[in-house]
C-alpha positions in Angstrom: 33.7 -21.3 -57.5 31.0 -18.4 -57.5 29.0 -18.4 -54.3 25.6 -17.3 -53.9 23.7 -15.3 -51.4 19.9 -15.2 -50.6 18.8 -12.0 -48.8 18.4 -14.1 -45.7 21.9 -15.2 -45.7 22.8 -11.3 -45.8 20.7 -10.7 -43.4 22.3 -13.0 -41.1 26.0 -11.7 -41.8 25.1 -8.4 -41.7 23.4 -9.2 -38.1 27.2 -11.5 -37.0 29.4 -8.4 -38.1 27.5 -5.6 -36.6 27.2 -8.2 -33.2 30.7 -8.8 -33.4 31.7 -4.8 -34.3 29.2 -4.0 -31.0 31.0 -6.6 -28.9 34.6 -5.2 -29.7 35.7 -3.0 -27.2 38.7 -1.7 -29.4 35.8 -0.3 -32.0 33.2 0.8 -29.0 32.6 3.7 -28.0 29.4 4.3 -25.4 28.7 0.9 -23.8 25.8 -1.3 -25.9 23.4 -4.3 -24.7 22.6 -6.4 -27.9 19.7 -8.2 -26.3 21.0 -11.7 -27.0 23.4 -11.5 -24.8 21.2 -11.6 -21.9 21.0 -15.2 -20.2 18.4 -17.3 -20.4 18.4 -17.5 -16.9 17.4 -14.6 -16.0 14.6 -14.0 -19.4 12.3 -16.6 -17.5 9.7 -15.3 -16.1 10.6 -12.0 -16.6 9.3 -8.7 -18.6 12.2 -6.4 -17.8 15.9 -7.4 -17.3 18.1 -4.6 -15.4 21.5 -4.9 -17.3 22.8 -2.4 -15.2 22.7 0.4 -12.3 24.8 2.5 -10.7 23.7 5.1 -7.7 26.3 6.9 -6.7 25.3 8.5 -3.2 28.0 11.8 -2.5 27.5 13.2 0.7 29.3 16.4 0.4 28.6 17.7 4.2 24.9 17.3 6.0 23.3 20.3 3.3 24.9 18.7 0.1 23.6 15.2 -1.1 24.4 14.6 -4.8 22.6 11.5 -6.4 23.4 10.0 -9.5 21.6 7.1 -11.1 22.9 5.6 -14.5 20.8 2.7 -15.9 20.0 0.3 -18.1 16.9 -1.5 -18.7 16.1 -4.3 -21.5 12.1 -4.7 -22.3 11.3 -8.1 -23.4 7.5 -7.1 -23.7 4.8 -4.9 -23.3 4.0 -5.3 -20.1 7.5 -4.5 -18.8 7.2 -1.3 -21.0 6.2 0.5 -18.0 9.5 0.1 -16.0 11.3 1.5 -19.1 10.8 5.1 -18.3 11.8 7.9 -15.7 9.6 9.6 -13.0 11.4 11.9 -11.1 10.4 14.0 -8.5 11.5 17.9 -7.2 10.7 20.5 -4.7 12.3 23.3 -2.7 14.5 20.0 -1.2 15.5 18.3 -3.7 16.7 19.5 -7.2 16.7 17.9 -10.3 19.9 19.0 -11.9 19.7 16.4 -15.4 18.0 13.4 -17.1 20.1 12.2 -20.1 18.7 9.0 -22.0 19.1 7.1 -25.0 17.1 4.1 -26.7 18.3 1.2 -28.5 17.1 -1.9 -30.7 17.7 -5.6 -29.9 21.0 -5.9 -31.5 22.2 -2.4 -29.3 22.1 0.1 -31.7 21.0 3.5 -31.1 17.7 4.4 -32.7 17.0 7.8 -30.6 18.6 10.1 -27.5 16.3 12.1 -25.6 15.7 15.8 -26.4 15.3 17.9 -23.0 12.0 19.3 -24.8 11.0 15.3 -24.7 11.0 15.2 -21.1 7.6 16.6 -19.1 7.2 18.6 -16.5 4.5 18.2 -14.2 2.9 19.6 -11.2 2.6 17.2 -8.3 -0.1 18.9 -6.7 -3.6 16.7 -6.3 -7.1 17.3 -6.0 -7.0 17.5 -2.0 -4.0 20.4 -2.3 -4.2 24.0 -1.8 -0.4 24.5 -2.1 2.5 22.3 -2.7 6.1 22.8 -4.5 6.1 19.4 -5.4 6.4 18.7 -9.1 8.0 16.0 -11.1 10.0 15.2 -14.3 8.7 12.4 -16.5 10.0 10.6 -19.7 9.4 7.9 -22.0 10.4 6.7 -25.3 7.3 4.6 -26.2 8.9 2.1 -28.8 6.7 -0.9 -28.9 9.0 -3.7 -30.7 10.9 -5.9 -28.8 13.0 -6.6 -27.2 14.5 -3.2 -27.0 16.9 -1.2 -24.1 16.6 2.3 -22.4 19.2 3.8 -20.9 19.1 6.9 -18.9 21.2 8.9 -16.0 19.3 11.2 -13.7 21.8 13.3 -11.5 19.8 15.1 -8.2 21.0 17.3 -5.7 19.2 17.5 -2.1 20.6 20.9 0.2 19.6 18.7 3.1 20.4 15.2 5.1 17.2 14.7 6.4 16.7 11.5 4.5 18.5 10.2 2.0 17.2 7.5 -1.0 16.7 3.9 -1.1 18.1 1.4 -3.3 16.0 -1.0 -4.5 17.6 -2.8 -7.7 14.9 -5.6 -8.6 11.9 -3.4 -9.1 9.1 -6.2 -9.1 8.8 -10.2 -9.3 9.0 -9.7 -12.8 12.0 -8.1 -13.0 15.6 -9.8 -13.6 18.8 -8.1 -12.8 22.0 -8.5 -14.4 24.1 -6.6 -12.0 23.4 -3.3 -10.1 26.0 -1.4 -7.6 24.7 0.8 -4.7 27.8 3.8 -3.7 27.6 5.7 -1.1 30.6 8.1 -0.2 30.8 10.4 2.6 33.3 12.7 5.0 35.0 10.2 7.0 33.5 11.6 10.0 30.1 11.5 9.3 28.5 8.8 10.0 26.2 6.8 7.5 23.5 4.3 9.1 22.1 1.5 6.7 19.9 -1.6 7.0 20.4 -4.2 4.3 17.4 -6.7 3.8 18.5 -9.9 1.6 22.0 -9.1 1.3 24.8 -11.1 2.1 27.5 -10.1 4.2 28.4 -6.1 5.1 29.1 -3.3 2.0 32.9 -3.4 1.0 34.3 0.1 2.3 37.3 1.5 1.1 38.9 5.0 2.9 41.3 7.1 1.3 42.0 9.4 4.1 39.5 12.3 3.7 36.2 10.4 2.5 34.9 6.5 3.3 32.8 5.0 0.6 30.7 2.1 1.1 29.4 -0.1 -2.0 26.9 -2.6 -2.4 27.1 -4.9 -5.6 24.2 -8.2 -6.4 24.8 -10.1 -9.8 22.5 -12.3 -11.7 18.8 -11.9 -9.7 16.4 -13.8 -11.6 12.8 -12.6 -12.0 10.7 -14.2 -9.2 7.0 -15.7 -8.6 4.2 -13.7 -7.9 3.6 -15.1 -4.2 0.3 -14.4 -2.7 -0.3 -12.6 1.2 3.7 -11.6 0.8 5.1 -9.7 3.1 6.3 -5.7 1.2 8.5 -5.9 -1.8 11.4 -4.5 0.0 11.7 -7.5 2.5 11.7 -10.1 0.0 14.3 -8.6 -2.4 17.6 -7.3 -1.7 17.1 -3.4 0.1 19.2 -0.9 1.4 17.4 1.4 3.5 20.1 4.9 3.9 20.0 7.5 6.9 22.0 9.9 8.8 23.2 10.1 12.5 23.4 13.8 11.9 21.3 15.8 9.6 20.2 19.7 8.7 17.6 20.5 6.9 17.5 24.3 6.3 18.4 26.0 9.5 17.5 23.1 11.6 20.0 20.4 12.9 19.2 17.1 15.1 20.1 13.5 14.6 18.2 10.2 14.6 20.6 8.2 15.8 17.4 7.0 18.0 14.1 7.4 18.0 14.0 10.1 20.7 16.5 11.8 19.1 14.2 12.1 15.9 11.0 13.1 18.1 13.3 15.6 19.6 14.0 17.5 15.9 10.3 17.0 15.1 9.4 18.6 18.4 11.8 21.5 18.1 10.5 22.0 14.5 6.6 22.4 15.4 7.4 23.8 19.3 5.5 27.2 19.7 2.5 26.2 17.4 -0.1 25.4 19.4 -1.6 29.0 20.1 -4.7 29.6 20.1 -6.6 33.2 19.3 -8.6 34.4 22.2 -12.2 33.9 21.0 -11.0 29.8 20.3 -9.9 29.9 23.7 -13.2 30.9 25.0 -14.9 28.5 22.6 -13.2 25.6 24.3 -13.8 26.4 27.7 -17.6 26.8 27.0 -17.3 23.4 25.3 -15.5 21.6 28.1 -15.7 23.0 31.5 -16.6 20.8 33.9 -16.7 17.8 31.9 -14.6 14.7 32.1 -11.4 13.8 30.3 -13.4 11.3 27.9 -16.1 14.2 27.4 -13.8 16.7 27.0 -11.8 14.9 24.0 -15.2 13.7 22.4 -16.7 17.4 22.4 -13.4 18.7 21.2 -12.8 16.3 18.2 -16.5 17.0 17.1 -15.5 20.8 16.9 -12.7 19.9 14.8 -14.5 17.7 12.6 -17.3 20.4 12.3 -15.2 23.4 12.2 -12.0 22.4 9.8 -11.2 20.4 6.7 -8.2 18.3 5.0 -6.3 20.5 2.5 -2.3 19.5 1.7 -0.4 22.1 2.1 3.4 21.3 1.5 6.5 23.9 0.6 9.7 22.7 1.0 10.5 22.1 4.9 6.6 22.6 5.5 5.9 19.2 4.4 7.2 18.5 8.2 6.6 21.8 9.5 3.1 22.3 10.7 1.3 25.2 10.1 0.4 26.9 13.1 -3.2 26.9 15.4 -4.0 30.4 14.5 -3.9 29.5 11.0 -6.1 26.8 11.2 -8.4 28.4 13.2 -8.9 31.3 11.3 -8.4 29.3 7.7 -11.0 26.3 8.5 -8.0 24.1 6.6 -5.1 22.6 7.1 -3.1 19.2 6.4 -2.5 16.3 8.7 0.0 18.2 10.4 -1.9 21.6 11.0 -5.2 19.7 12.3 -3.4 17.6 14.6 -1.5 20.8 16.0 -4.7 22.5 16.3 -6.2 19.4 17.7 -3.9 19.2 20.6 -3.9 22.7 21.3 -7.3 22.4 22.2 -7.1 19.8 24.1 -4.1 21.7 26.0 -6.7 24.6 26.6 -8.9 22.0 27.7 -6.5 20.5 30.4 -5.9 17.3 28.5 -2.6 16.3 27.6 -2.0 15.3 24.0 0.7 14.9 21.5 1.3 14.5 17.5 2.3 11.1 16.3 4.3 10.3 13.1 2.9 7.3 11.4 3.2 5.5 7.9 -0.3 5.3 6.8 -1.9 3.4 4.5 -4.1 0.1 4.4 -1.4 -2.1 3.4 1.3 -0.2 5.2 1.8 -1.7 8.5 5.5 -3.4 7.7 7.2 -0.1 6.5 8.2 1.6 9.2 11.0 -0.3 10.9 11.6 -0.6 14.5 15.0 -0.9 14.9 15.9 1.4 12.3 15.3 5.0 12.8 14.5 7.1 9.7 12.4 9.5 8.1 10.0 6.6 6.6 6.6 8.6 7.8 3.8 10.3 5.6 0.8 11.1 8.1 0.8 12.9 11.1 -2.2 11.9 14.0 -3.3 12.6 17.6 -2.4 10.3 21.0 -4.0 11.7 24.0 -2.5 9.6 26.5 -5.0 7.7 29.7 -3.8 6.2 32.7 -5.6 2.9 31.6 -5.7 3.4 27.6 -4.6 5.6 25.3 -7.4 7.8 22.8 -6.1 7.8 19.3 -7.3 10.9 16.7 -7.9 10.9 13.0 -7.7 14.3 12.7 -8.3 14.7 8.8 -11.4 12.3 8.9 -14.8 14.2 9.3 -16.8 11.3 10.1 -14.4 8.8 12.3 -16.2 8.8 15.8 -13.3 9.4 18.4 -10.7 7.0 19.5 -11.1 4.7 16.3 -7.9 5.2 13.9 -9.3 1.9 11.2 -6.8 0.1 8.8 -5.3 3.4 7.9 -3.3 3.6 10.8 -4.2 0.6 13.1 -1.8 -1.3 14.5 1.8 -0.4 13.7 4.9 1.2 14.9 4.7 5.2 15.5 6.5 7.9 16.5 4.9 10.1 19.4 6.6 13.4 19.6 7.0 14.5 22.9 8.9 17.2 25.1 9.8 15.0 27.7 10.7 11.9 25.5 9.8 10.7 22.4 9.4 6.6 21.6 8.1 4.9 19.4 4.7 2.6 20.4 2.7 0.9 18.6 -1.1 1.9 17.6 -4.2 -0.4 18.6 -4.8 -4.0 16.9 -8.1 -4.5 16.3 -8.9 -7.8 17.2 -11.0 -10.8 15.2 -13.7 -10.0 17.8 -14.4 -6.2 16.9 -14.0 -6.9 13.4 -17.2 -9.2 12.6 -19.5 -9.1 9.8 -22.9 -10.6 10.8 -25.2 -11.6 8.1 -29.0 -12.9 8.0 -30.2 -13.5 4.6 -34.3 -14.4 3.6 -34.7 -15.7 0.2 -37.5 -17.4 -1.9 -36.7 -19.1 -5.3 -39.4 -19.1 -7.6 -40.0 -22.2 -10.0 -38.0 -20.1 -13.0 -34.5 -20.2 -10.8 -35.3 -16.7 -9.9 -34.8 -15.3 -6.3 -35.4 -12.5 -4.3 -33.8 -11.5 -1.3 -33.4 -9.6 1.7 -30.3 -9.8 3.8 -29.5 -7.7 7.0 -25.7 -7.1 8.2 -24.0 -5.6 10.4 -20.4 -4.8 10.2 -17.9 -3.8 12.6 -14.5 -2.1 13.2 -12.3 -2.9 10.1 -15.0 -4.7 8.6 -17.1 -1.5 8.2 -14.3 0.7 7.2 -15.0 0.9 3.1 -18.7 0.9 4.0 -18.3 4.0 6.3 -16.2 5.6 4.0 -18.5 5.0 0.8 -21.9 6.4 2.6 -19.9 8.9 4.1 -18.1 10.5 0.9 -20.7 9.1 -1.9 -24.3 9.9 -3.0 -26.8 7.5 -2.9 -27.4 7.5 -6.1 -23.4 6.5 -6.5 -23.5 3.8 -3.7 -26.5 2.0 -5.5 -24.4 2.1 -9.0 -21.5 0.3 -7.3 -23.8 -2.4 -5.7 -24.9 -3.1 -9.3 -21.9 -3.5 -10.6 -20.7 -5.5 -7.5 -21.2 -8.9 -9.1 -22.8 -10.4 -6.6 -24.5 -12.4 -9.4 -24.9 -13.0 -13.0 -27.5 -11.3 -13.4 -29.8 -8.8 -10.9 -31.4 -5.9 -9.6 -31.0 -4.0 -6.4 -34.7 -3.1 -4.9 -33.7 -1.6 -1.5 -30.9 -0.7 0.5 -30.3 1.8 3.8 -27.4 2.1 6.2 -27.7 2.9 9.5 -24.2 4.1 11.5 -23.7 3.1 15.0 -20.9 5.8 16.0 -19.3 4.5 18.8 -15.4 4.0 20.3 -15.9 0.7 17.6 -18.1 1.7 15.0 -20.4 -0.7 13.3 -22.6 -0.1 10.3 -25.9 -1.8 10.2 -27.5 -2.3 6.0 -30.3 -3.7 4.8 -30.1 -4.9 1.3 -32.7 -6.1 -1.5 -31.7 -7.6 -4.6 -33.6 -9.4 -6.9 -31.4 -12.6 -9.1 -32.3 -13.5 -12.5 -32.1 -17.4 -13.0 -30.2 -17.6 -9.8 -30.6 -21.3 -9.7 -30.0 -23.3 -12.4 -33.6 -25.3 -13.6 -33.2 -28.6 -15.9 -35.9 -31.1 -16.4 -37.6 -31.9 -12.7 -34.1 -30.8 -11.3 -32.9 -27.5 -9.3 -29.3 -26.4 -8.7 -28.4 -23.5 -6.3 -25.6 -22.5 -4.2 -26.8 -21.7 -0.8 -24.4 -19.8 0.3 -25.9 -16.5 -1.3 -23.2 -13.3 -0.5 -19.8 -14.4 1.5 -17.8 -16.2 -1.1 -14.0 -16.6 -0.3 -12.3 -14.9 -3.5 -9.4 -16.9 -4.4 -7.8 -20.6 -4.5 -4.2 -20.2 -3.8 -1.9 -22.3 -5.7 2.1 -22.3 -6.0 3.8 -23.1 -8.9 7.2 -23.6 -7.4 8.3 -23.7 -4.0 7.8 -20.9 -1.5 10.3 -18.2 -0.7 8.4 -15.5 1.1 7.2 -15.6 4.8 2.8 -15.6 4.8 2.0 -11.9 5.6 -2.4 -11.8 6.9 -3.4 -8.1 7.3 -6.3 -8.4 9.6 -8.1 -10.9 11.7 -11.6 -11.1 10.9 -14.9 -13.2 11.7 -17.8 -13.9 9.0 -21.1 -15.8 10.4 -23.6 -16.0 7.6 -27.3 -17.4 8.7 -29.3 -17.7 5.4 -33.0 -18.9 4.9 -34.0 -19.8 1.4 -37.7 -21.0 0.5 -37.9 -23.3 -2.1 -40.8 -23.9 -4.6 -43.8 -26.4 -3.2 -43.1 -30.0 -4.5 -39.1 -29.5 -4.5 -37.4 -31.9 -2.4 -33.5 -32.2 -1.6 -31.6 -34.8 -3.7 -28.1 -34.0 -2.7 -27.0 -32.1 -0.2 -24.1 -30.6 0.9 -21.6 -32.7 3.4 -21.2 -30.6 6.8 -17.3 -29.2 6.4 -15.1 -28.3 9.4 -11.9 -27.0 8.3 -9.0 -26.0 11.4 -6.1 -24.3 10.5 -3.0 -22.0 12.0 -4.6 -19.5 9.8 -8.3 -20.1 11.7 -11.5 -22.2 11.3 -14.0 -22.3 8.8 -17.5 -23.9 9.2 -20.7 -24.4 6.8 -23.5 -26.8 7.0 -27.1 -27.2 5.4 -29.9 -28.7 6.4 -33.6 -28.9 5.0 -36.9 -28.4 7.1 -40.3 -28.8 5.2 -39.2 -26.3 1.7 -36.9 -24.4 3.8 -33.3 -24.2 3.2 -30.9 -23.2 6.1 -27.0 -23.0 5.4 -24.9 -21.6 8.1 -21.3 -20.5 7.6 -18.6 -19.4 9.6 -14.9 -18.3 9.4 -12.7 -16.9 12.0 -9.6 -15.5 10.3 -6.2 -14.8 12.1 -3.7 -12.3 11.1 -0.1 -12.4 11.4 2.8 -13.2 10.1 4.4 -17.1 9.2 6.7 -19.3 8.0 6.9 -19.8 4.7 7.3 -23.5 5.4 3.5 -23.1 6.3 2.4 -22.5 2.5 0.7 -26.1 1.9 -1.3 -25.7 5.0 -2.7 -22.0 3.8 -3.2 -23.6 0.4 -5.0 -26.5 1.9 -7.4 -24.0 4.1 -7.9 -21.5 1.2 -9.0 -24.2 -1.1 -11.4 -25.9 1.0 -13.1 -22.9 1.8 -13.4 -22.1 -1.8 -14.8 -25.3 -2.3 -17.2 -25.3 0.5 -18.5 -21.8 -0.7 -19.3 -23.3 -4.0 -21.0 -26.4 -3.1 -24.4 -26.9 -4.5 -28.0 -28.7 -3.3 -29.6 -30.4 -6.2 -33.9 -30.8 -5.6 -35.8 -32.7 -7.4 -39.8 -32.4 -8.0 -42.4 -34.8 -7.7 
């Protein structure tokens, strides 16, 4: 009996032999990942599925940290095509001994390893940086079917302890794991601190006699949901945070076994910068003599601000190691480091006591630095000078903050402060929902074609004025006016006027004045007229959950919005439908708007106090239910009619 075969039917026994010949160890050589293989399980939802990892952490002795990292990634589409590549950073700390990578098609086959004269090197240095060592390795194979695997091992040596990496193994909410393996070995005296988040139990650790290796494993981590106000990746995925009790980094030893103990070493390293050339010295006594500890701190952190300017400048242990006053003073320049060195040498001059302070900094960066965990997790250097009553807080690269505000680049989180008598971490100010208020009057006339014209007058205060401050500090005119147009505060329109006026006080607060003029604003059919009255402060997003919630609620800021707006109608409009009063009362604040018609005069007042914090997860419905019905409210419309 002659059997015949179709070109698909070849096809598919080619595709079962070279499966099965990929799936027989005895035949194998290098490891493969035919695609198919991956669960179902964890392909839902996700881009990327991690088939595997393995960091292998060798702590030689407190100058010698080897890091391996052998991976492999499966891209089930474009967008998880940006995870399929390797960034990999160097400097006078850390060197980057090898990157060795191959790619592979769906079934597991190699198509292509990676050439060393693939790989790019880059210089890490950016457009605020006068010197830097930092550069960094990148590669990528950029094949765009799918699915298809990347596999690459990186191998780095750092020649100190001073921190030590991360291990992160699900990358993103779209990205699955199949199984990853955090080692860490280490002299069995030397003692390796860790802080797992979302990991169950303790590491397994084994001791042969000389070394003590500890090993974290996680199997099978399907992709998750994209949660809104979450609290930082790293807390709501499995994390292992590494650092040392003991620790050198070049010539210098210390340990951060505490938090003192780690403001100690950052003392020692920067002790003996703070001097000042004579004719400085003079300068600050002519500033400050006889004036009061307040006055003295305000003149002084003028000076700075009109007498220096942010550069980076980072080599190697300098990227902790300030540069000294001198330099500064003779330079004009330095880095967050340098100008808070040379800021509290003045103020040292000046009689006023003053320290640096580490700090994580960043908008969005208030949950990295972990109190009970000390470690190296800083990138911003600023000034306390301490009070008997309160504290005054410097942003010493900012050349426009008025003195004693820090804003949401600092604001309220933990922080070293590095002193000679005893270093602790505190915490920086909160600014509270009652200095962060945006107060808004708005005057508008709709003419009889929907269009409207308008004049609103705001003022904004503490974090509320923050991105204003910093956009009519740092942009032209002619550059704050584009972005207004493209703002989108309506479909269609034109901006007639607009001027700022900065209050700069212990709270700043930003007065502007805006014109704009709306094309069909409101909506005209027949003898009918739709508008919205509420005219600028629209809450942004409905927030919905597709499945139930895993992550705690994480709010930023606490905030207050009060919106009074005035709209004249046309003559011979009256109000058909109005708007019902709505009072909404929440954990997460209150929320307030009502309208109300007097002659052709529309008034529509709206209000929302927001809270910050942190809470339950369990509390999702009631956010959703408090989001949404401000959304709605914001969008509610008047219909008027003509006689």
């Amino acid at each position: 009996m002659l059997t015949y075969i179709t070109k698909k039917h070849a096809y598919t026994i080619c595709y079962c032999v070279c499966f099965l010949f990929f799936l027989t160890p005895v035949f194998a050589g290098d490891p493969v990942y035919p695609a198919a293989m991956i669960p179902d399980s964890l392909k839902k939802n996700a881009h990327v599925v991690k088939r595997m990892e393995e960091v292998v952490v060798k702590i030689n002795d407190p100058r010698d940290v080897r890091v391996t990292t052998h991976f492999v990634i499966t891209v089930l589409d474009a967008e998880g095509e940006k995870y399929a590549r390797v960034i990999e950073s160097y400097d006078k700390l850390k060197d980057l001994r090898s990157i060795k990578g191959t790619l592979y098609d769906a079934l597991g086959l190699p198509i292509k390893k990676l050439k060393q004269s693939d790989i790019q090197d880059m210089s890490g240095v950016g457009s605020e940086s006068l010197m830097t060592d930092d550069r960094y390795k990148q590669h990528a194979f950029y094949y765009n079917v799918y699915p298809h695997t990347v596999e690459y091992e990186v191998e780095v040596r750092y020649n100190h302890s001073f921190y030590l990496p991360y291990w992160v193994p699900q990358e993103d909410e779209s990205f699955a794991v199949q199984q990853s393996k955090l080692v860490v070995t280490a002299p069995k005296d030397y003692v390796v601190r860790y802080r797992n988040f979302n990991y169950k139990g303790e590491p397994a650790v084994t001791d042969d006699g000389g070394d003590k290796t500890y090993t974290w494993e996680v199997k099978n981590m399907a992709a998750q949901s994209d949660e809104p106000f979450a609290p930082r990746w790293y807390k709501r995925t499995t994390t292992v945070l590494l650092a040392p009790a003991a620790f050198e980094m070049q010539q210098y030893k210390g340990s951060m076994n505490t938090w003192e103990e780690f403001g100690r070493f950052a003392y020692i390293l920067n002790q003996g910068r703070d001097q000042l050339p004579d004719g400085v010295k003079q300068t600050v006594h002519q500033l400050t003599d006889g004036l009061s500890r307040e006055e003295k701190i305000a003149k002084l952190y003028k000076y700075l601000q009109e007498h220096t300017r942010y550069i980076s400048i980072q080599l190697g242990i300098g990227g902790w190691q300030t540069f000294d006053a001198n330099y500064v003073a003779s330079k004009g320049y330095g880095d967050c480091k340098a100008l808070s060195n040379y800021m509290c040498a003045l103020l040292k001059e000046a009689g006023v006591k003053a320290s640096c302070v580490l700090v994580y900094a960043g908008d969005n960066a208030k949950d990295v630095t972990e109190a009970g965990f000390p470690s190296t997790r800083f990138n911003h250097v600023i000034v306390c000078a301490p009070g008997t009553k309160d504290s005054t807080w410097l942003e010493c690269t900012s050349s426009f903050y008025p003195v004693g505000y820090l804003g949401g680049f600092t604001a309220d989180r933990p922080v070293l402060f590095v002193d000679e008598t005893g270093s602790k971490l505190v915490h920086t100010p909160v600014y509270t929902m009652e200095q962060n208020q945006q107060i808004r009057h708005i005057s508008a006339t709709i003419a009889e074609t929907g269009d409207m014209t308008l004049k609103a007058d705001t003022r904004y205060t503490g974090l509320q004025q923050d991105d204003l401050h910093a956009r009519i500090n740092m942009l032209t005119k002619e550059k704050i006016l584009e972005r207004l147009r493209q703002a989108g505060y309506f479909s269609s329109y034109d901006v007639n006027g607009y001027e700022c006026k900065q209050l700069k006080e212990s709270l700043p607060a930003i007065d502007e004045h805006l014109e704009i003029a709306a094309h069909n604003y409101a909506t005209v059919t027949g003898k009918r007229m739709f508008l919205e009255p509420n005219l600028l402060t629209k809450t942004g997003r409905r927030v919905t959950a597709d499945t139930a919630r895993k992550s705690d609620i994480y709010l930023a800021d606490a905030f207050r919005d009060i919106d009074t707006v005035k709209i004249t109608i046309p003559e011979g409009y009256t109000p058909e439908a109005l708007p019902q009063p709505v009072a909404l009362q929440s954990i997460f604040g209150n929320y307030a708007s009502k309208v109300s018609v007097e002659g052709n005069v529309i008034t529509y007042m709206r209000s929302i106090e927001h809270k910050g914090g942190s809470y339950p997860a369990s509390a999702f419905p009631e956010l959703e239910k408090f989001y949404n019905g401000m959304y709605k409210a914001d969008r509610a419309r008047i219909v008027l009619v003509k006689k």
